[in-house]
ZAPA-156818 format. One line per field, with one value per residue: x, y, z of N, C-alpha, C in turn; residue number from 1. Coordinates in pm, whole numbers, always signed. Layout:
<kolzas>
n.c1: c(X:...) $
n.c2: c(Y:...) $
n.c3: c(Z:...) $
ca.c1: c(X:...) $
ca.c2: c(Y:...) $
ca.c3: c(Z:...) $
c.c1: c(X:...) $
c.c2: c(Y:...) $
c.c3: c(Z:...) $
num: c(NUM:...) $
</kolzas>
This chain:
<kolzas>
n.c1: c(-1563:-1668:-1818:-2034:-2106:-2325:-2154:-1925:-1628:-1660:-1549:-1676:-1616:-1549:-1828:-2044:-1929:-2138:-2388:-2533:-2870:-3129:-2951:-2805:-2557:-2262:-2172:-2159:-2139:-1842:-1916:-2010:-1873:-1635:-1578:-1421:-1169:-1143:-1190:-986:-773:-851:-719:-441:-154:+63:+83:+196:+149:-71:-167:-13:-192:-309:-103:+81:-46:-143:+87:+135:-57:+85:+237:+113:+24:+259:+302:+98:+132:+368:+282:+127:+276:+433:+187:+172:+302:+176:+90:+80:+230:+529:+649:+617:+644:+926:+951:+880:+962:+962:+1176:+1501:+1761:+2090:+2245:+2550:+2768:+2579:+2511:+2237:+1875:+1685:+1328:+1135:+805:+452:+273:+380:+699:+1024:+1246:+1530:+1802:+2104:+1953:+1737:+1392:+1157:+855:+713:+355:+298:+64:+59:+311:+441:+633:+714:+957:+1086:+1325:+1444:+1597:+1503:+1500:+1551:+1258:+1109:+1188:+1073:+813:+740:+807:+626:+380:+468:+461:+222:+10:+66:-83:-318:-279:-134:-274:-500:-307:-309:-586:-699:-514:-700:-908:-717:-595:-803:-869:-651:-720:-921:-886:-701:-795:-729:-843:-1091:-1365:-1213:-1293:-1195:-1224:-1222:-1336:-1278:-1002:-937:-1072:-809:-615:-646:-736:-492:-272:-350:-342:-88:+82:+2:+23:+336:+394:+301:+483:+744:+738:+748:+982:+1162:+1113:+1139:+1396:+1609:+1591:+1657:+1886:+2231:+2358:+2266:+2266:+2542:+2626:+2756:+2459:+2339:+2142:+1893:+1684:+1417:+1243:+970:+938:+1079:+968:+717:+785:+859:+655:+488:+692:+593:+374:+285:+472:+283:+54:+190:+180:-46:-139:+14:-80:-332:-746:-896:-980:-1154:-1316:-1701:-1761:-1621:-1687:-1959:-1909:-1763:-1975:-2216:-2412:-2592:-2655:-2705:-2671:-2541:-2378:-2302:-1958) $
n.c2: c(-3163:-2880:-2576:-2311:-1941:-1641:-1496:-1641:-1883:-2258:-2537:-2859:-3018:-2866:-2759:-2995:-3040:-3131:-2967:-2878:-3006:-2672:-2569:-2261:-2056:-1920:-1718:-1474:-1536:-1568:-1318:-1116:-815:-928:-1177:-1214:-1207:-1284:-1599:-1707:-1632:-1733:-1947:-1985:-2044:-2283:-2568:-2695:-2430:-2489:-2700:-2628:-2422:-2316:-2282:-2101:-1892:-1802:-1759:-1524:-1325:-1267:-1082:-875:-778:-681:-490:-335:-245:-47:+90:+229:+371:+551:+677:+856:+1076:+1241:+1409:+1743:+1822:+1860:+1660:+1436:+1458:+1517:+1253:+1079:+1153:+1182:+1270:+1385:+1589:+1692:+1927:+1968:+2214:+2366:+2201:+2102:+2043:+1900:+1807:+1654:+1617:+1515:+1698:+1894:+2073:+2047:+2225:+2259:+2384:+2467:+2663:+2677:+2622:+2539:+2508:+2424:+2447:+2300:+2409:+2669:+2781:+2976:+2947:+3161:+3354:+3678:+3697:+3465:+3301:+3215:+2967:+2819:+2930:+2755:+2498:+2464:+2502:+2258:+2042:+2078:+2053:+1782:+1651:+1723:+1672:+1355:+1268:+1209:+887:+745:+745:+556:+362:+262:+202:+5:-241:-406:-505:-637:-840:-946:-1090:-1298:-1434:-1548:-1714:-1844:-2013:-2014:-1947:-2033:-2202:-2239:-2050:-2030:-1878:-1792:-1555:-1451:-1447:-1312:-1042:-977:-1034:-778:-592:-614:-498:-237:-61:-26:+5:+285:+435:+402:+555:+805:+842:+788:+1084:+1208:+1120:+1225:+1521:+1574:+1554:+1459:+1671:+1868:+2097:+2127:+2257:+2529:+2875:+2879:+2646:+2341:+2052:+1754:+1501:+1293:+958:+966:+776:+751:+724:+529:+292:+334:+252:-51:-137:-109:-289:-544:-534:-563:-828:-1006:-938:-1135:-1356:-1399:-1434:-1682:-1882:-2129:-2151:-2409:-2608:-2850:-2758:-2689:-2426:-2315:-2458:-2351:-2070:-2126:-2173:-2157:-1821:-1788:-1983:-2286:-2513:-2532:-2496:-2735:-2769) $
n.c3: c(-3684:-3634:-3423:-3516:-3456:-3461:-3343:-3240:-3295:-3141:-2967:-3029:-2833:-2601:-2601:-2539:-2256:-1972:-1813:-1480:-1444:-1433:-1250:-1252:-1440:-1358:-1403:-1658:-1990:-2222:-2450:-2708:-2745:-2594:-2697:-2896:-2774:-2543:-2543:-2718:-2513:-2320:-2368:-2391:-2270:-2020:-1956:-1688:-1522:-1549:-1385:-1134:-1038:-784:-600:-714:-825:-526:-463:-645:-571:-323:-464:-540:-296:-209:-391:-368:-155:-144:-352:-208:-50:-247:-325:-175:-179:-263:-78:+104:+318:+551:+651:+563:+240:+272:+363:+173:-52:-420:-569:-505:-421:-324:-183:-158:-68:+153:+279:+259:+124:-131:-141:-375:-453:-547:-487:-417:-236:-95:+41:+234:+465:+646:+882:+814:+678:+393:+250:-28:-249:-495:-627:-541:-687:-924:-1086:-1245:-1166:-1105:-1111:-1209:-1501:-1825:-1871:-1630:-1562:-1752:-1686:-1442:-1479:-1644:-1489:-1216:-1416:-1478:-1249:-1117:-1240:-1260:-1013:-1003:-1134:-967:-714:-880:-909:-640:-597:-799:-683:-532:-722:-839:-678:-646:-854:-887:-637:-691:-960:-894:-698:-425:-128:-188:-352:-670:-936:-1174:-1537:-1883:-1926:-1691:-1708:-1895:-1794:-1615:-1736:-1885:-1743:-1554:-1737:-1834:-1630:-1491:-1729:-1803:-1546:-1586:-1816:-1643:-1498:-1616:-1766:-1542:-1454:-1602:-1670:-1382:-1278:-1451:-1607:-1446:-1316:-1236:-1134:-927:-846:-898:-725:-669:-662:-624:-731:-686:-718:-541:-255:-308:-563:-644:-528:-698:-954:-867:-818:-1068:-1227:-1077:-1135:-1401:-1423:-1289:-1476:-1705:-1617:-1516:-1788:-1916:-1791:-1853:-1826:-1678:-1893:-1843:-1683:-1503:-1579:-1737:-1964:-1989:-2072:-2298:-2413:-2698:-2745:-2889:-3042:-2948:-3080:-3308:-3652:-3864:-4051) $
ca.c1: c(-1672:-1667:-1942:-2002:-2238:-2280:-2053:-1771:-1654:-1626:-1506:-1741:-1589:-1655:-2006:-2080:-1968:-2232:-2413:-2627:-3002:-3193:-2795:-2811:-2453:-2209:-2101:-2215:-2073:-1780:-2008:-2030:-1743:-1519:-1559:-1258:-1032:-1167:-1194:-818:-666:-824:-660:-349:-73:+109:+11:+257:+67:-234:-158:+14:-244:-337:+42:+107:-159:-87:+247:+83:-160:+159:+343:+28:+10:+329:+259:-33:+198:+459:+171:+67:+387:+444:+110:+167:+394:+19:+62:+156:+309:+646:+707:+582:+687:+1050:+972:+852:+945:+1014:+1347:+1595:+1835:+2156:+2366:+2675:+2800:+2515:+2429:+2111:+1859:+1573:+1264:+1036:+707:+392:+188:+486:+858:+1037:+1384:+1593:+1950:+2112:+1852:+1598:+1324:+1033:+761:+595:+295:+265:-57:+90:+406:+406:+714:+757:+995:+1166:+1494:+1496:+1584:+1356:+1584:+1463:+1133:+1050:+1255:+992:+653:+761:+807:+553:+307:+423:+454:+64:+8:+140:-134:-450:-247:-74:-428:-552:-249:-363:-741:-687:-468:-774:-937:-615:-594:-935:-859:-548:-774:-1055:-841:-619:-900:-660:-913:-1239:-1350:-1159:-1405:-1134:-1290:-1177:-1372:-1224:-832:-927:-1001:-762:-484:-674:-665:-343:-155:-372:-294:+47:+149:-106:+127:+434:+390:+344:+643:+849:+737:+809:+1182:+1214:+1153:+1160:+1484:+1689:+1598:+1735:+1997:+2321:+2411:+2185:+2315:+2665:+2601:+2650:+2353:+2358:+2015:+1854:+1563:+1392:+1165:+825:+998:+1156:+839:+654:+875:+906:+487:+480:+739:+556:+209:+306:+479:+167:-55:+236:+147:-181:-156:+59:-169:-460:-790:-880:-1103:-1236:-1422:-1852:-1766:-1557:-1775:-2052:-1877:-1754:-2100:-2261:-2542:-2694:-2691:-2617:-2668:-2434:-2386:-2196:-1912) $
ca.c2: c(-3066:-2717:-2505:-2144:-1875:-1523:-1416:-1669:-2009:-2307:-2647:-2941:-3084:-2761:-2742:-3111:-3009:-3092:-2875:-2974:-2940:-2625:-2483:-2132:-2040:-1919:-1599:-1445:-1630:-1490:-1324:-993:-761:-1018:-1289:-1194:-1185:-1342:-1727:-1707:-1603:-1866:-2091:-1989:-2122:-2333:-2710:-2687:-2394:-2515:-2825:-2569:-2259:-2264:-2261:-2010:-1804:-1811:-1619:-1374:-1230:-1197:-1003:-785:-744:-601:-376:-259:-123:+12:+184:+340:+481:+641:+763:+954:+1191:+1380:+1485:+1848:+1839:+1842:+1536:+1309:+1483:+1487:+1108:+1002:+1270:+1141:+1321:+1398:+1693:+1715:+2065:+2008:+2305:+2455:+2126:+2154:+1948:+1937:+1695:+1683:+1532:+1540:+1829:+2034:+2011:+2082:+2301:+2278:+2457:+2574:+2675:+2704:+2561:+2611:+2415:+2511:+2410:+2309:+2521:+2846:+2803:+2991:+2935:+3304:+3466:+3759:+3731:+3348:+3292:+3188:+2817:+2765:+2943:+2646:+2386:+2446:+2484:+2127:+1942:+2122:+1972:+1648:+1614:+1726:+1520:+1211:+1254:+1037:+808:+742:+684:+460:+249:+193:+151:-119:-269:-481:-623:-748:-911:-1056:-1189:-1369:-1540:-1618:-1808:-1977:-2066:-2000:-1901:-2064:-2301:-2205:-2020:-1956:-1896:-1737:-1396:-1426:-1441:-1212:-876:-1002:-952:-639:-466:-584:-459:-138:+21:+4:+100:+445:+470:+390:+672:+928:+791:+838:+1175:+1254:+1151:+1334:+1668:+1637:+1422:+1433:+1772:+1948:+2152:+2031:+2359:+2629:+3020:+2839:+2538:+2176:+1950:+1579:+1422:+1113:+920:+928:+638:+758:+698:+392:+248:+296:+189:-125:-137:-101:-408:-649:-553:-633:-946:-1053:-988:-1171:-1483:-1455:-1475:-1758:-1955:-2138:-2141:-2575:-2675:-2974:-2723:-2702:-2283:-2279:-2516:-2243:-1939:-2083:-2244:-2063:-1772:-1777:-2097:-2402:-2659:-2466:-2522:-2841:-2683) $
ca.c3: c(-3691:-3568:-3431:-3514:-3443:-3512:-3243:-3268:-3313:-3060:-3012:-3026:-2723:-2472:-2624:-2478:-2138:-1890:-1727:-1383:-1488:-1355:-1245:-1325:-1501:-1246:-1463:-1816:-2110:-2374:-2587:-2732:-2745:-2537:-2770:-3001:-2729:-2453:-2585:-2738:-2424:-2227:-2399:-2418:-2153:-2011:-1850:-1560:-1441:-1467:-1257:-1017:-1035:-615:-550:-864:-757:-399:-494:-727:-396:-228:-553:-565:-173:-210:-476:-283:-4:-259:-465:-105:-33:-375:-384:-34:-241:-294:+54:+150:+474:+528:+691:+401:+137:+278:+404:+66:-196:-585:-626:-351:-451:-196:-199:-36:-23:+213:+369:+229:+87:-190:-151:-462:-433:-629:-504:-297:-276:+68:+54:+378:+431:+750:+1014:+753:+585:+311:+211:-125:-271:-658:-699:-511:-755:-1007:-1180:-1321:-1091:-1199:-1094:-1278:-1594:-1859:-1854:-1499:-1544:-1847:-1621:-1335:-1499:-1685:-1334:-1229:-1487:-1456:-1104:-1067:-1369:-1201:-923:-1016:-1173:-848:-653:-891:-886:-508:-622:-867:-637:-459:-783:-872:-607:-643:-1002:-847:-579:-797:-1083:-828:-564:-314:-14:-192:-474:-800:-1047:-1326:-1677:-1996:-1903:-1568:-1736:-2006:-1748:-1507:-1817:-1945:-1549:-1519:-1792:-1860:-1559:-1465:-1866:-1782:-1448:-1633:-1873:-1599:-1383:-1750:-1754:-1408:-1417:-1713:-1599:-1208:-1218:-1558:-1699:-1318:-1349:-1165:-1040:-851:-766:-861:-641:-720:-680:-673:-761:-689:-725:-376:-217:-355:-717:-652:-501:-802:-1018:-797:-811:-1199:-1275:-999:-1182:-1522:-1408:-1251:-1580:-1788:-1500:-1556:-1981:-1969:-1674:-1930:-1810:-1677:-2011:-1819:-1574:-1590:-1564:-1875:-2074:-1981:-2126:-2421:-2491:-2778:-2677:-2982:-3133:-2845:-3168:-3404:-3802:-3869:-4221) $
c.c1: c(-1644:-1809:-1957:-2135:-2222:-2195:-1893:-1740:-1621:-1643:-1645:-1728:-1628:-1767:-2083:-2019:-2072:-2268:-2540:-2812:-3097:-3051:-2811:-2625:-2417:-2171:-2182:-2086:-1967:-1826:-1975:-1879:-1604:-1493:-1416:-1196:-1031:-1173:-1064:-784:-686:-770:-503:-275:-33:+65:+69:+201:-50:-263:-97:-17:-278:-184:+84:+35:-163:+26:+189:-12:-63:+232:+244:-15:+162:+371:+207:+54:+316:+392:+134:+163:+459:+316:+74:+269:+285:+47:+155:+178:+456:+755:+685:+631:+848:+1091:+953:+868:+996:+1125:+1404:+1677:+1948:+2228:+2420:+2700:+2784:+2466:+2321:+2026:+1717:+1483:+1141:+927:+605:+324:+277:+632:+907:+1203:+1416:+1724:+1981:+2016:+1728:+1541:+1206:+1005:+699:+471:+304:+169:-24:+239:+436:+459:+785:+809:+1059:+1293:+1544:+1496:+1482:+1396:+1466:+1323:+1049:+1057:+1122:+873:+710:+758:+711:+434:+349:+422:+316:-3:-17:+2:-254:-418:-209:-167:-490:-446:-265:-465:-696:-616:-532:-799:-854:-546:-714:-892:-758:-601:-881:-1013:-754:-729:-831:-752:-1041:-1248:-1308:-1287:-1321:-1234:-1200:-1197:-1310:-1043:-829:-929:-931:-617:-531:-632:-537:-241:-204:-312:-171:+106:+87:+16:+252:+493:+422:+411:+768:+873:+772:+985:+1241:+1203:+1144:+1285:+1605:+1708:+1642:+1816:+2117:+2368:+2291:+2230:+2450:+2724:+2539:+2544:+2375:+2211:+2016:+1722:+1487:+1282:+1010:+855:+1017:+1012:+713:+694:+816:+785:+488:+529:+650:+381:+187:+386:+405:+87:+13:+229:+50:-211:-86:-9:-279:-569:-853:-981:-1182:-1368:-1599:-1827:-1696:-1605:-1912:-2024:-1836:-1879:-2197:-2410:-2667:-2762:-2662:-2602:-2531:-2460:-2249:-2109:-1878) $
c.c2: c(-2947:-2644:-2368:-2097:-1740:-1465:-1476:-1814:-2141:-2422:-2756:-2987:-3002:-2792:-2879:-3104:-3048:-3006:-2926:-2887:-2840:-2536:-2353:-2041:-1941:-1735:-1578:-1534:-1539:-1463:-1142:-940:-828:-1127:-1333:-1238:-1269:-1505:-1776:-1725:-1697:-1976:-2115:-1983:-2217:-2516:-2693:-2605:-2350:-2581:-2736:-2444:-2183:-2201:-2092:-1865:-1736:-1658:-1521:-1308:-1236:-1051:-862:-719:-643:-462:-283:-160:-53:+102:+267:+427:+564:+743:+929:+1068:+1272:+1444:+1626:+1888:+1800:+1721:+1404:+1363:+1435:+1318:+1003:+1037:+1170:+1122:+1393:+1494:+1736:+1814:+2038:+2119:+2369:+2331:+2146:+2048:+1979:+1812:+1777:+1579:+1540:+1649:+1929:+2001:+2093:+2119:+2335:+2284:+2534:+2578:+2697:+2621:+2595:+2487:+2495:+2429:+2378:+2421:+2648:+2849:+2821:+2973:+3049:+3379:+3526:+3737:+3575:+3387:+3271:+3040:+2775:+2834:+2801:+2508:+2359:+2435:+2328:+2045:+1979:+2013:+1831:+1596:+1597:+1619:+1373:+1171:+1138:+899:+711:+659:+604:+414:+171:+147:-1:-259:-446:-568:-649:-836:-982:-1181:-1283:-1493:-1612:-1711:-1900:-2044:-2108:-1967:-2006:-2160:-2230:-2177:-1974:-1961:-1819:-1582:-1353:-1401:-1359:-1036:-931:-958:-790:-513:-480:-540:-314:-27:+21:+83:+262:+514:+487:+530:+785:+912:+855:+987:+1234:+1277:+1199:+1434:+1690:+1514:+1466:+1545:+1876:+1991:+2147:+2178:+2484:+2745:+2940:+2700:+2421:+2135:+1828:+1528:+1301:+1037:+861:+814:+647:+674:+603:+283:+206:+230:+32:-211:-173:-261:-516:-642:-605:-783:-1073:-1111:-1112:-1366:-1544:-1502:-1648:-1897:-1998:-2176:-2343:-2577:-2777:-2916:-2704:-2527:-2247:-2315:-2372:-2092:-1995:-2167:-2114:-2018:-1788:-1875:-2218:-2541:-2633:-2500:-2588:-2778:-2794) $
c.c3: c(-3601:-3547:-3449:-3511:-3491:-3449:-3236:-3258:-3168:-3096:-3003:-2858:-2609:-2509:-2527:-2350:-2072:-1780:-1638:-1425:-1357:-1290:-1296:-1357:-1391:-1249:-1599:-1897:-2191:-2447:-2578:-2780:-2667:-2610:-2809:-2930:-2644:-2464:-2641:-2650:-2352:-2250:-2419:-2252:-2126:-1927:-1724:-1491:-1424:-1358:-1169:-988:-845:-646:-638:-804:-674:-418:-531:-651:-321:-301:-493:-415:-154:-272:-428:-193:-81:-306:-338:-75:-205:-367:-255:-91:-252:-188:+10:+237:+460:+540:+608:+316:+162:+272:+265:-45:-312:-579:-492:-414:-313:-204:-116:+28:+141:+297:+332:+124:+23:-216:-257:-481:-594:-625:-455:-314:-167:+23:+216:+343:+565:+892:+1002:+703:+498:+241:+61:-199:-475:-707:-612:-596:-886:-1143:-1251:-1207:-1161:-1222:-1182:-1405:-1708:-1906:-1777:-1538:-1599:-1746:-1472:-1371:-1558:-1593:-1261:-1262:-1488:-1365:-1031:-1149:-1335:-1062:-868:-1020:-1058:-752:-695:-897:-736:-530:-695:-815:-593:-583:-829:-785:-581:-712:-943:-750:-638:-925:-988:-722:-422:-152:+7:-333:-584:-934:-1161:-1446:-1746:-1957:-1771:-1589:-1825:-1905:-1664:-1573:-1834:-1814:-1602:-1602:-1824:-1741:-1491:-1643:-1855:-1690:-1501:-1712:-1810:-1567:-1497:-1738:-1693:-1384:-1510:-1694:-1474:-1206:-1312:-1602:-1559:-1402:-1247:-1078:-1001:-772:-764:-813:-679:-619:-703:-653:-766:-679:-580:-346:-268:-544:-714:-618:-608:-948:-1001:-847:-942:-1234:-1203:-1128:-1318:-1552:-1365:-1410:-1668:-1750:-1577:-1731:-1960:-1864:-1759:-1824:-1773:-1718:-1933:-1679:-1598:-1663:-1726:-1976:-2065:-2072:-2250:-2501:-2586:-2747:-2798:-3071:-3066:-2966:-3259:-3558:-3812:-4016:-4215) $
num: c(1:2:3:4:5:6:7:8:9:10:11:12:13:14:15:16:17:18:19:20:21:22:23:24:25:26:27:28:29:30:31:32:33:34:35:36:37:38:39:40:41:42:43:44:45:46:47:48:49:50:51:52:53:54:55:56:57:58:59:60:61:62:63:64:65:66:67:68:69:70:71:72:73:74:75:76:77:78:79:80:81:82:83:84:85:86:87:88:89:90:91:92:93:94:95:96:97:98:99:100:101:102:103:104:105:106:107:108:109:110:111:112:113:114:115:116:117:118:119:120:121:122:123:124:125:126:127:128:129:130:131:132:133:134:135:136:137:138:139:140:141:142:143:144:145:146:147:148:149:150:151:152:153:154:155:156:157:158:159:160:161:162:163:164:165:166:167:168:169:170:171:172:173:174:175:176:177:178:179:180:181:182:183:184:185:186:187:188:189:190:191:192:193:194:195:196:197:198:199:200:201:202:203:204:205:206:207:208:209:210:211:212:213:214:215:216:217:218:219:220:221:222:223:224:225:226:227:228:229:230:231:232:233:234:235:236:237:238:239:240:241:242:243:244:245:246:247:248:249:250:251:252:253:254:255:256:257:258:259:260:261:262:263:264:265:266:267:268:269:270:271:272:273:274:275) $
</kolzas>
């Protein structure tokens, strides 16, 4: 026998779950627009780490602790001072020649050579000098735009940082009693894979025209480019965050809990229609 309602179908066996009388449900139920997705996913995974979700878990609030400080030093490329930008820039640019050296951030980009130096800002640069070409003029508004581009994205990869590190303690019950559920593994994939692929995108963008689309020589003068520690960082951030969500998908949700019998207990119909 199977039970179904208007929202979606469930097993006989959750449904008979007990629940302690007068208990007021711990969380809202899989219903609505989470249904679809949200009652699948909890079910999908592996046994081994269910039986080893603390331990499992455990790890994945260190991955994501590391992320966290990765995602902070990338996102310090916003700064416009000279000493961060240089300390954390994207793209690194070395001119032999002149001894000289080009740090490209997200809001500024720091040129040093000699006994000199210059700081410039993204929004005082206009890109249209005369004496450039109209190569480099294109080559700079493009890095440019995706360098500023790249900025939010950047900040929330620090924001999001925390509740993914919730979801990690809250399905493993690493700190506190283990409240996994279905709705609890369903946004815990959805966070975790939406926002690093968002990040991913701009990062693409980024080393495509502040990295790849450079031009190797400048007034004559090679250039050797490289991807500097703000870049690499996020990068670094990106793979750890999508190895996390790919944790959490394959981690099933422990059916024999009261919390899981609760969510996939039907809102609309707790008797159901026997087919």
């Amino acid at each position: 026998d199977l039970h179904t309602s208007k929202k979606y179908f469930m097993s006989e066996t959750d449904a008979k779950v007990p629940v302690a009388d007068g208990e007021k449900p711990q969380t809202q139920r899989c219903a609505g627009v989470y249904s679809f997705c949200c009652i699948p996913v909890g079910h999908i995974g592996l046994k081994i780490l269910d039986k080893q979700r603390k331990p499992v878990m455990a790890v994945m609030v260190v991955l994501k602790i590391v992320a966290l400080v990765l995602s902070i030093v990338a996102a310090c490329g916003a700064a416009t001072d000279s000493d961060t930008v240089k300390a954390v820039s994207w793209t690194h640019g070395e001119v032999k020649e002149f001894g000289g050296d080009i740090y490209i951030a997200l809001n500024a980009y720091y040129l040093t050579g000699g006994n000199q130096s210059r700081l410039m800002k993204w929004e005082d640069e206009g890109c249209d000098a005369s004496e450039a070409s109209q190569d480099s003029q294109d080559l700079c508004k493009n890095c440019k735009s995706a360098a500023t581009g790249t900025v939010l994205a950047a900040i929330a990869g620090v924001i999001t940082k925390i509740p993914g590190i919730s979801n990690c303690l809250t399905r493993g019950g690493v700190f506190f009693k283990m409240s996994d559920s279905p709705k609890s593994k369903f946004m815990a994939v959805l966070t975790g894979l939406i926002q690093p692929i968002v990040l991913l995108t701009s990062a693409l963008s980024y080393g495509q025209y502040c990295y790849a689309d450079l031009p190797d020589h400048i007034n004559g003068t090679d250039v050797d480019y490289s991807n500097g520690p703000g870049y690499v960082s996020v990068l670094i951030a990106i793979v750890l965050d999508i190895f996390v969500a790919i944790i959490h998908i394959i981690t099933p949700c422990p059916e024999g809990s009261e919390l899981y019998a609760q969510q996939m207990k039907s809102p609309v119909d707790d008797k159901g229609v026997d087919l």
